[in-house]
C-alpha positions as CSV (number, residue, x, y, z in Angstrom):
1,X,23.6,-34.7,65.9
2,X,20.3,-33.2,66.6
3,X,19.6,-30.1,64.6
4,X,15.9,-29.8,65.1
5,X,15.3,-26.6,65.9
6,X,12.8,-25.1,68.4
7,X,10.7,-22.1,69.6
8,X,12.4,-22.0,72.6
9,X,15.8,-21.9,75.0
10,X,18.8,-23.4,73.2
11,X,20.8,-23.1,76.6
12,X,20.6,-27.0,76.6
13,X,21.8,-27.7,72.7
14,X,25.0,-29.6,73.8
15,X,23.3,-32.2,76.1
16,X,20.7,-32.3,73.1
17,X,24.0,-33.2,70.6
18,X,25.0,-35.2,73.5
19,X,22.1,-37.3,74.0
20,X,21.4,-37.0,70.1
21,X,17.4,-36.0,70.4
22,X,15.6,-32.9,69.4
23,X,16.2,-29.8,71.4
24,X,12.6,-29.4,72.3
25,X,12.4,-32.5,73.3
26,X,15.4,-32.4,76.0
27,X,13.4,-28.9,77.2
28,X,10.4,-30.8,77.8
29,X,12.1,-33.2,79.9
30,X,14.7,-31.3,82.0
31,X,11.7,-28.7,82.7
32,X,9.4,-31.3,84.2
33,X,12.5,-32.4,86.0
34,X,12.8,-29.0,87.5
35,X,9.2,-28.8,88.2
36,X,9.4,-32.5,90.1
37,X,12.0,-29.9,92.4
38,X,10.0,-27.2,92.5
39,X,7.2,-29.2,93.3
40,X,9.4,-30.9,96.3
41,X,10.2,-27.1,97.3
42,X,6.6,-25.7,96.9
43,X,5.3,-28.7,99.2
44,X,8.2,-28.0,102.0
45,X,8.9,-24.2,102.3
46,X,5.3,-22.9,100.7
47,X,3.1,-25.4,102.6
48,X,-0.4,-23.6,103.1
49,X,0.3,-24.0,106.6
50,X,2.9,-21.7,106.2
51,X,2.2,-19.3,103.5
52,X,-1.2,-17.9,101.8
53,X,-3.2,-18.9,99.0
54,X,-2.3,-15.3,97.2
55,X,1.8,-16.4,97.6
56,X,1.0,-19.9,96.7
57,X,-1.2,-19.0,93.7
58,X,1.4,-16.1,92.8
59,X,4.6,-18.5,92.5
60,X,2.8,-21.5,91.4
61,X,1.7,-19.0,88.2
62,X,5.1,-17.5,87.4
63,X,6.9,-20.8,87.9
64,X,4.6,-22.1,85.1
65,X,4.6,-19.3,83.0
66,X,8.4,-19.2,83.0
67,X,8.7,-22.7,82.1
68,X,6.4,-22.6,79.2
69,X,8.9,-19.8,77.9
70,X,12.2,-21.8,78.6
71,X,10.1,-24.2,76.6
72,X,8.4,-22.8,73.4
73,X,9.5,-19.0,73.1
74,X,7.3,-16.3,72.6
75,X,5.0,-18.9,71.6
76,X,4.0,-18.9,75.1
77,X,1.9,-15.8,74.6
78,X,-0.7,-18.2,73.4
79,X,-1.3,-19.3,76.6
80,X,-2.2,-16.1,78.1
81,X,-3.7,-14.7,75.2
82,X,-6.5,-17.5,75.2
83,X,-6.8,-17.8,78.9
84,X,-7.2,-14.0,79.1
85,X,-9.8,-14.1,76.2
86,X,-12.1,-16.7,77.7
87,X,-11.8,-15.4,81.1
88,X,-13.3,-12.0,79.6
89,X,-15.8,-14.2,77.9
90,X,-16.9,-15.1,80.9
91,X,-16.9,-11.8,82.8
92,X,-18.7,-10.0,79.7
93,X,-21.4,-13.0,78.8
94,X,-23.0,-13.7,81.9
95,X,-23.1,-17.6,83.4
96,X,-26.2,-18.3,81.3
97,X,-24.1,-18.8,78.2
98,X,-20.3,-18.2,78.9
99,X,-19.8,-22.4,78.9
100,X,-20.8,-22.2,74.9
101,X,-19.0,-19.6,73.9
102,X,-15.9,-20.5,75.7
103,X,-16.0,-23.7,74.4
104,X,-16.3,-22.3,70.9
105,X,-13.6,-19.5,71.4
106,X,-11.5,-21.9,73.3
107,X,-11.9,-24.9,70.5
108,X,-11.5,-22.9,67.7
109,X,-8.6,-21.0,69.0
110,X,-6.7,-24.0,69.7
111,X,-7.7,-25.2,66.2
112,X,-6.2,-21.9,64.9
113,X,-3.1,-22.3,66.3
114,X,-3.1,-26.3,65.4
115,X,-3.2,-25.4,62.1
116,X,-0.4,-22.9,62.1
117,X,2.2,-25.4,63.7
118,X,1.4,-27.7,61.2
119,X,2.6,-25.4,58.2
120,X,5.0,-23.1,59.6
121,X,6.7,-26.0,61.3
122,X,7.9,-29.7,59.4
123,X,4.8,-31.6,58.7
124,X,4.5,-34.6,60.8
125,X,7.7,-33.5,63.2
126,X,7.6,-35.4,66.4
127,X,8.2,-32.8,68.9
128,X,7.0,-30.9,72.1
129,X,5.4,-28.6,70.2
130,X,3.4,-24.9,71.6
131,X,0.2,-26.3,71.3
132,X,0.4,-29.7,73.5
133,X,-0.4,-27.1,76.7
134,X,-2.7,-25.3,75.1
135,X,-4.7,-28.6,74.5
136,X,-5.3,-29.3,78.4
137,X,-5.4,-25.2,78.8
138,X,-8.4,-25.7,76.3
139,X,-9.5,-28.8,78.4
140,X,-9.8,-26.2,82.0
141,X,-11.2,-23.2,80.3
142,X,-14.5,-25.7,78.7
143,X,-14.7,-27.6,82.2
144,X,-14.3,-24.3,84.5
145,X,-16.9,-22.7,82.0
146,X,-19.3,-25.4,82.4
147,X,-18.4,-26.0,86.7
148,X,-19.4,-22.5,86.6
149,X,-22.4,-22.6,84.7
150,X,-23.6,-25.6,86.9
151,X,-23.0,-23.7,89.9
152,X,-24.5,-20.6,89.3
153,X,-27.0,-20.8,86.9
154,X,-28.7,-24.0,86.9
155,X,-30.5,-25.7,89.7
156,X,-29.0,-28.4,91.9
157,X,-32.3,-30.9,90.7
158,X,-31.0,-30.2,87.0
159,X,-27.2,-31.9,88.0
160,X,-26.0,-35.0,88.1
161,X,-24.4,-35.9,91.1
162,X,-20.6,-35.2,89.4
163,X,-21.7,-32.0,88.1
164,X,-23.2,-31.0,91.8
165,X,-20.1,-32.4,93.3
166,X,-18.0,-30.3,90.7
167,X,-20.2,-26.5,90.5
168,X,-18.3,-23.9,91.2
169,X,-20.5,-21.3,93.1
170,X,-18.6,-18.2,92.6
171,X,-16.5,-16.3,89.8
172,X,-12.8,-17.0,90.1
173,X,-10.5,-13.9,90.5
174,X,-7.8,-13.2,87.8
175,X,-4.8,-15.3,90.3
176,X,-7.0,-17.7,90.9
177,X,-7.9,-18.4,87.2
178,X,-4.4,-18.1,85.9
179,X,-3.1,-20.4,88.6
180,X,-5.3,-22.8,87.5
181,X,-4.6,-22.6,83.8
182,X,-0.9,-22.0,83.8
183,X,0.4,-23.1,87.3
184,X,4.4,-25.3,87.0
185,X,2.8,-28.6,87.8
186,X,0.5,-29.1,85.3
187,X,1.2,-26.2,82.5
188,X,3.2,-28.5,80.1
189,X,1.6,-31.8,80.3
190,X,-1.7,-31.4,82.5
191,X,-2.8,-33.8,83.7
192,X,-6.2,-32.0,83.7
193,X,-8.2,-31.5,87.4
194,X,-10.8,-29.5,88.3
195,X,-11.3,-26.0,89.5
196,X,-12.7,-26.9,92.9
197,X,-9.9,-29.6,93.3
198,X,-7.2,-27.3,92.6
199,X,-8.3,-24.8,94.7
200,X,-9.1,-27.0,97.9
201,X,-4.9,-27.8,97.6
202,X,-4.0,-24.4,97.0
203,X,-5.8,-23.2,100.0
204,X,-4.6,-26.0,102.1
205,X,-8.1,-27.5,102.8
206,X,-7.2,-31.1,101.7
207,X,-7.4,-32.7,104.6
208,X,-10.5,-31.7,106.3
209,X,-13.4,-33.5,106.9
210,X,-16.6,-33.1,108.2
211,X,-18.6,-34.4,110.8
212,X,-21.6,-33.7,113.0
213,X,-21.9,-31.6,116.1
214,X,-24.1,-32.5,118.7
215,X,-26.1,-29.7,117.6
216,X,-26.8,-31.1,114.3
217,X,-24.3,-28.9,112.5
218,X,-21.7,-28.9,110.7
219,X,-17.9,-28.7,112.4
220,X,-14.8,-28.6,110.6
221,X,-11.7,-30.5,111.8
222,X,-8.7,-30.8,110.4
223,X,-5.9,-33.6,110.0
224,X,-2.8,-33.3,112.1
225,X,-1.0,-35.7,109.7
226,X,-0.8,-35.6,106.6
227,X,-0.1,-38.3,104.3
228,X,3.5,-37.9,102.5
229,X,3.4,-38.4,98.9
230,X,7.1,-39.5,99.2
231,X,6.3,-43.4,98.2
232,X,3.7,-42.8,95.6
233,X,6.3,-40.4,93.5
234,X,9.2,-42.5,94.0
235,X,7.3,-45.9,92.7
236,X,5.9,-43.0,89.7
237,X,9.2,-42.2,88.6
238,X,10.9,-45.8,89.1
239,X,7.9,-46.4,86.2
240,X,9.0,-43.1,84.2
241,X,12.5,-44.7,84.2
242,X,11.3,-47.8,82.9
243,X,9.2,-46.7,80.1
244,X,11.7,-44.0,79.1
245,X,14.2,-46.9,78.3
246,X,11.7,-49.1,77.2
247,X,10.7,-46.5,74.5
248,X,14.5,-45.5,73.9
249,X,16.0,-49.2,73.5
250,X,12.9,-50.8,71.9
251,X,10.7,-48.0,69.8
252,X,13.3,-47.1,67.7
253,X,13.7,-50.8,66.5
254,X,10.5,-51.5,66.2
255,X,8.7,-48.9,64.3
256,X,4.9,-48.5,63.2
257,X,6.4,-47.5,59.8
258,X,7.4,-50.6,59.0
259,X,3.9,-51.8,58.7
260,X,3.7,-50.2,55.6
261,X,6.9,-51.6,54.1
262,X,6.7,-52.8,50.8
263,X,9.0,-55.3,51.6
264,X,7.4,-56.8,54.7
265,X,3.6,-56.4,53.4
266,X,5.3,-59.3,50.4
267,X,7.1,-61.3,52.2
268,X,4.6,-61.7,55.9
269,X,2.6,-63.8,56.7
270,X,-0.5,-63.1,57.8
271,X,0.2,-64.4,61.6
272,X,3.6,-61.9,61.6
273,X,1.5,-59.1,60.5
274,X,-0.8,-59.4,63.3
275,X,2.3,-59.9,65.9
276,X,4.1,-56.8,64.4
277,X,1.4,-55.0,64.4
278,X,0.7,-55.3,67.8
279,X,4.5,-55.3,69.2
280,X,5.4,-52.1,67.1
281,X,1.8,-49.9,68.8
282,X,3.0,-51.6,72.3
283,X,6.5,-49.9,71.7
284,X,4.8,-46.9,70.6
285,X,2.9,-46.6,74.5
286,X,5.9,-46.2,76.5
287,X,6.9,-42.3,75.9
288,X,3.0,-41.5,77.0
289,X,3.5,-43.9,79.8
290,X,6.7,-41.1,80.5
291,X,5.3,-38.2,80.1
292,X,1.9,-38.5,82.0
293,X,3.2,-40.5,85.2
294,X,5.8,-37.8,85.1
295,X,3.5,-35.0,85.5
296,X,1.2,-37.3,87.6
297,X,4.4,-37.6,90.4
298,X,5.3,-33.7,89.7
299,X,1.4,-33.0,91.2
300,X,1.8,-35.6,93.8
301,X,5.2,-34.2,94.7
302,X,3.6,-30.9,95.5
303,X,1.0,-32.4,97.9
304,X,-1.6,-32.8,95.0
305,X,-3.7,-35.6,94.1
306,X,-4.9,-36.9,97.4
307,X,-7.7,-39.1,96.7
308,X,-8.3,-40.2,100.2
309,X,-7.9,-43.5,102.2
310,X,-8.5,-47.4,100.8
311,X,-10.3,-50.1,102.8
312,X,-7.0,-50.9,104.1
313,X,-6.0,-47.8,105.3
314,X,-3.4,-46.2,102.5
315,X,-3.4,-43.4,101.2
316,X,-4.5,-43.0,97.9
317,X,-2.2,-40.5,95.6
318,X,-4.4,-41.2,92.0
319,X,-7.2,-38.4,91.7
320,X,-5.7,-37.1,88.5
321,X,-3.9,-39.6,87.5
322,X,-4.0,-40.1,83.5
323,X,-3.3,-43.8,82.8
324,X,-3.2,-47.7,84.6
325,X,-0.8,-49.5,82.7
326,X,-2.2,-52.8,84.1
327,X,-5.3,-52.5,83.0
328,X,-4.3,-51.4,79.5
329,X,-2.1,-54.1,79.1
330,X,-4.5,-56.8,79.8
331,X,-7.9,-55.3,78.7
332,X,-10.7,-57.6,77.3
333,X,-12.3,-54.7,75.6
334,X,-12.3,-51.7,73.7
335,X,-14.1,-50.0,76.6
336,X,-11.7,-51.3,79.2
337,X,-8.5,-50.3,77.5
338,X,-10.0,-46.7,76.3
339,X,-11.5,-46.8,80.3
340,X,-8.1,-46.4,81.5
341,X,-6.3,-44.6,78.9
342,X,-6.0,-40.9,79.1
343,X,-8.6,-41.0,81.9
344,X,-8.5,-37.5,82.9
345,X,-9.1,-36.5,78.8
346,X,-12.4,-39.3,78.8
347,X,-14.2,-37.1,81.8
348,X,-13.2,-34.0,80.0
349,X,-15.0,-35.9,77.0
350,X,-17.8,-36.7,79.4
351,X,-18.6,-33.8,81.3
352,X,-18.4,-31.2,78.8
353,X,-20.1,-32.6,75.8
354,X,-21.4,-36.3,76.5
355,X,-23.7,-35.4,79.3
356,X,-24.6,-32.0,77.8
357,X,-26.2,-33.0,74.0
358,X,-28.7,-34.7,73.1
359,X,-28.5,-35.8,69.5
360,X,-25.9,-38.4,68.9
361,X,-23.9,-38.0,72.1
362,X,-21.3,-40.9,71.4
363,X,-20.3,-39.5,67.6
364,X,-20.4,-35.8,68.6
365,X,-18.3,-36.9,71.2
366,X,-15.4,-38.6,69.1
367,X,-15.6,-35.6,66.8
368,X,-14.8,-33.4,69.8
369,X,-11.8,-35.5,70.3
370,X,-10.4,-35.6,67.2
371,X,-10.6,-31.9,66.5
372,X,-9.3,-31.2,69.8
373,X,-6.4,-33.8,69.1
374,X,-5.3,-31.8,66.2
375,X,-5.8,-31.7,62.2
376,X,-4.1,-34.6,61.1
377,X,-6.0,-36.6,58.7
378,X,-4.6,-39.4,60.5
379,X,-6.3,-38.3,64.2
380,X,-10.0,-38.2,62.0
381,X,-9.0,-41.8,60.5
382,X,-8.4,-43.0,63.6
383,X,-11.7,-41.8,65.3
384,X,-13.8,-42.6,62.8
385,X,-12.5,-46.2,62.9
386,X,-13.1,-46.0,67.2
387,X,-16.6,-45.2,66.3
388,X,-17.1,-48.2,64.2
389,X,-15.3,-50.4,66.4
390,X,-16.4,-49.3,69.7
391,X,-20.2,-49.9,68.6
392,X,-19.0,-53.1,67.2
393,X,-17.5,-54.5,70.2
394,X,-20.5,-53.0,72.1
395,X,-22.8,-54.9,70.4
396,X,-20.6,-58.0,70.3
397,X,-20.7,-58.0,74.4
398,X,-24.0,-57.4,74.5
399,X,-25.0,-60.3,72.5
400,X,-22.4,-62.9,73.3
401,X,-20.6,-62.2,77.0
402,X,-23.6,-63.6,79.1
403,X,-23.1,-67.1,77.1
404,X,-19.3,-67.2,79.0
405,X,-19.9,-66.1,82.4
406,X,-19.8,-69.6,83.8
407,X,-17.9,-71.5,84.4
408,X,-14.8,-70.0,85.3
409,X,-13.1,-72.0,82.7
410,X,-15.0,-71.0,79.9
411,X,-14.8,-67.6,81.2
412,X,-10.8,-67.8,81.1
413,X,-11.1,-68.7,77.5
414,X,-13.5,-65.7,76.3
415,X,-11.2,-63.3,78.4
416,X,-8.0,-64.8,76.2
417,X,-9.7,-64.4,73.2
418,X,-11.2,-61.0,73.9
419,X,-8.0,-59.9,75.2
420,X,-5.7,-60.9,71.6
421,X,-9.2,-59.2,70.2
422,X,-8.6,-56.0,71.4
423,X,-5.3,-55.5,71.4
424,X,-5.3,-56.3,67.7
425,X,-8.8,-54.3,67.4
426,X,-6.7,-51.4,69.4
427,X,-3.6,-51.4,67.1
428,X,-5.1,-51.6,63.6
429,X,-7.4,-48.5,65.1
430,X,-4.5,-46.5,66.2
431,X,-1.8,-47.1,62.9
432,X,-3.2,-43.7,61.4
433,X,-3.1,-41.4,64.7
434,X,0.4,-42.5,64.4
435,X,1.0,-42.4,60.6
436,X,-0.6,-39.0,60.4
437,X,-1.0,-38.6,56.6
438,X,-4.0,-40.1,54.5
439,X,-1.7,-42.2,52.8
440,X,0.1,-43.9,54.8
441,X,-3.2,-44.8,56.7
442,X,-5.0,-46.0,53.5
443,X,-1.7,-47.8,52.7
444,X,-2.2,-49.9,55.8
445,X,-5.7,-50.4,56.2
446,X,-5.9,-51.7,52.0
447,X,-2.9,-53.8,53.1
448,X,-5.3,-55.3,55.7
449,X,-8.1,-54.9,53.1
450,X,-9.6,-53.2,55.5
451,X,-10.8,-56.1,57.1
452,X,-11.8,-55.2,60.7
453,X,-13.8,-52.1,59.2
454,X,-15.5,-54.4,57.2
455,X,-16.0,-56.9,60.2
456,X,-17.6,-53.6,62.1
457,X,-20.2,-53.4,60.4
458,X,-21.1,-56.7,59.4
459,X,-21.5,-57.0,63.2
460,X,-23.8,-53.5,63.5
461,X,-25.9,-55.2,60.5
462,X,-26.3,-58.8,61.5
463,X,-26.5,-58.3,65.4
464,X,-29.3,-57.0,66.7
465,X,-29.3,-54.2,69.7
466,X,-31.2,-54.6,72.6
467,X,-33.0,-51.6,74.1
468,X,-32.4,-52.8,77.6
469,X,-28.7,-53.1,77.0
470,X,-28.8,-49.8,74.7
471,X,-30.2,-48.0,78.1
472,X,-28.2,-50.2,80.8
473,X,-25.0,-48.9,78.4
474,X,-25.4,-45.6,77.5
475,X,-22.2,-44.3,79.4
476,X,-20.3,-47.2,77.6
477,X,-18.3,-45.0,74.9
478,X,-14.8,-44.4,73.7
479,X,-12.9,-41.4,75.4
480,X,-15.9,-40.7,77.5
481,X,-16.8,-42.3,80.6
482,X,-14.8,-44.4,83.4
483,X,-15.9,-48.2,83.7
484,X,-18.7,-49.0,86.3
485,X,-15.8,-49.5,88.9
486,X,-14.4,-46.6,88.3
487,X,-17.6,-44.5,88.5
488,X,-18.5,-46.0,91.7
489,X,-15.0,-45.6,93.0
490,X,-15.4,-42.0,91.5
491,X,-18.9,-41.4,93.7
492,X,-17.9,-43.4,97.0
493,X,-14.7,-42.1,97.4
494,X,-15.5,-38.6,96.4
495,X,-15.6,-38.7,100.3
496,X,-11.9,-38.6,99.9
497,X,-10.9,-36.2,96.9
498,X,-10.8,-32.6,97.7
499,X,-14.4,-31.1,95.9
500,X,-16.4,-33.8,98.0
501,X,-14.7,-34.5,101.1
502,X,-17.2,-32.3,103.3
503,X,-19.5,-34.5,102.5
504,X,-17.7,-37.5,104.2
505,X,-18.5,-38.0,107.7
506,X,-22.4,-37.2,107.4
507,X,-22.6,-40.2,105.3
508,X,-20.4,-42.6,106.7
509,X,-19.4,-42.5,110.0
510,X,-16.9,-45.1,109.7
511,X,-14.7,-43.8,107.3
512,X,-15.2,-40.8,110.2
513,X,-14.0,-43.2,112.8
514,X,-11.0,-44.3,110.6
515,X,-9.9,-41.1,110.1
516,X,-10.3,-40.4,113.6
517,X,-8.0,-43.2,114.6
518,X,-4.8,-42.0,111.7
519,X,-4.6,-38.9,113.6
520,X,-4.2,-40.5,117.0
């Protein structure tokens, strides 16, 4: 039976016993269920063509904050207790320096309460735990602090073209704030979005584009038809269902602990270590698979997460979604695979630190994300190693790729070998941000004899770095920027996600003309 106890509602405690998993656990998962309903509900009977932004933002608040109580207890004061604080960080400060002292008050609160879950509650517990929302509460308070900043204090020549896209030009109300922070679809497993983009769906200005008058300004118009979201979260949840019972039938047989075995590190070979390894951290990927397309549909359900229109026509339903299992799957590189892996968490990376220091942007930025992951030994393990091997690989691709471009055949065989590469490289970096402990993790990596570590920096001592490709790949990091597709799909279809899409029709009057012709 499960007797794991929990913070929260035990109204569900027989269908835990029935379904023999951790109480928390089934209150995680039949409250996003309810949210995917509520979302359905929100989208049909609260439309914004039917109801205002104050009714919207009111429910979509109380919704939330009720389900974080079903969920986690009284321990859901946390949330309201740092959301309140930063917000009167940012009232009191001033714009000039509210981003940096939210981020510190923010940060170090989520540390604080990190800290306490980790002694007051079993060490190493596997659970939907209180301070998984306050992580991507943290996440909105630094970005709206900095949006803010950008928007009111700094000049437009000083921004990069995300951070002009993203600048939020006036302070948020209290409702507006909350709903952003705490609102059903996103309060218990994000995925993060921004301010601007969250408040363009609340207020029902999604669809509107922009185009030019004959007098040289601006009109607004507004689409008759919107897209329906109905295919996008029904293929979502026919991938939930498949990872859910991936990770239920196949984790539990294959776990990451055995890696560590006495038995097995005797007996294996080296070739079934390598296989194991990888098999037992592809087993590990499915409940994160769940959980984030869950709350990606849950968003989409409610009308959120409009991205715009592809070349062909479709809509497009994946502005904040977290993850493309694809391109995980079958990446070549460290890069790709961390590209498209908690994608919403790598801008976050990005915009609030990456582009904002100066000194040592890539390491200060996998220090960020290991203290904002939590205070495992095991996290810190695991990012140091993603440091090492992401300058590693880095400077392997720099140095070798250009040699296996052509032809196609010799570029199928660098992409095989780059692909078993990383997935290896991926695995042996990840064992301790499963593990957790230091021992465990040093158990593993002397059992490898820390061979890839020592491979790292052989390859950062031997190979030399070019300037040229230093510059060209500056953005290139772990957990902190979006491949070059991505970023250009980010910038050219910004005409299509909600902060940018009044920008649209000045630019490109075809995309105008298609529009034109879907409402006709």
């Amino acid at each position: 039976m499960a007797t794991t106890s929990t913070t929260g509602s035990t109204l569900l405690q027989p269908l835990s016993n029935a379904v023999q998993l951790p109480i928390d656990q089934v209150n995680f998962v039949v409250c996003q269920l309810f949210a995917l309903l509520a979302a359905i509900w929100f989208r049909t009977y609260l439309h914004s063509s039917k109801t205002s932004s104050f009714i919207r933002h009111v429910v979509a608040t109380l919704l939330g904050l009720y389900l974080a109580l079903f969920c986690f207890g009284w321990y859901a004061l946390h949330f309201l207790v740092q959301s309140g604080i930063s917000y009167c960080i940012m009232i009191i400060i001033g714009v000039e320096n509210m981003h940096n002292y939210c981020f510190v008050f923010a940060l170090g609160y989520l540390t604080v309460c990190q800290v306490t879950r980790v002694y007051i509650f079993d060490y190493g517990q596997y659970s939907a735990d209180f301070s998984g929302p306050m992580m991507i509460i943290t996440q909105k308070i630094t970005s709206l602090a900095c949006e803010i900043h950008d928007g009111m204090f700094r000049k437009d020549e000083e921004l990069t073209s995300s951070q002009r896209d993203l600048a939020v030009r006036r302070m948020p109300s209290l409702l507006e704030y909350l709903s952003y922070n705490c609102n059903f679809m996103g309060i218990l497993a994000g995925p993060l979005c921004s301010y601007k983009d969250y408040i363009t769906f609340i207020e029902g200005r999604s669809y509107h584009i922009t185009q030019s008058g004959e007098n040289g300004k601006e009109e607004t118009q507004y689409e008759k038809t919107e897209p329906s979201p109905n295919t996008a979260v029904v293929q979502k949840l026919l991938v939930c269902g498949l990872s859910l019972l991936f990770h239920l039938t196949i984790c539990t047989t294959l776990p990451v602990e055995y890696n560590i075995d006495e038995h097995f590190q005797a007996t294996a070979s080296w070739p079934t270590k390598i296989i194991y390894l990888y098999i037992s951290l592809l087993a590990a990927r499915p409940k994160y698979y769940f959980a984030w397309t869950l709350a990606d549909a849950i968003n989409n359900a409610a009308g959120f997460g409009f991205r715009g229109y592809d070349e062909n026509g479709a809509a497009r339903w994946d502005l904040i979604s977290n993850l493309r299992i694809q391109q995980i799957e079958m990446s070549t590189s460290f890069k790709m695979f961390l590209d498209n892996w908690n994608i919403q968490t790598a801008l976050w990376l990005k915009r609030v630190c990456y582009e904002r220091t100066s000194f040592s942007p890539t390491i200060q930025t996998f220090i960020l994300s290991a203290i904002w992951h939590g205070v495992y030994p095991g996290y810190y393990l695991t990012f140091l190693t993603g440091v090492l091997m992401t300058l590693a690989a880095r400077a392997m691709r720099n140095n070798f790729r250009h040699y296996f471009v052509e032809p196609s055949q010799l570029k199928l065989f660098y992409d095989v070998i780059t692909w078993i590469v990383t997935q290896v490289a991926i695995s042996y970096t990840v064992v301790p941000f499963v593990l957790l402990s230091v021992k465990p993790s040093l158990t593993f990596y002397s059992s490898w004899y820390y061979c890839l570590h020592i491979l790292g920096i052989l390859v950062l001592l031997l190979l030399p770095v070019k300037k040229t490709q230093r510059r060209k790949n500056t953005h290139e990091n772990i957990q902190l920027s979006q491949s070059k597709k991505f970023d250009e799909g980010e910038n050219s279809l910004g005409r299509n996600s909600f902060s940018t899409t009044n920008n649209v029709c000045n630019q490109n009057q075809e995309i105008a003309s298609r529009h034109s012709s879907l409402k006709q």
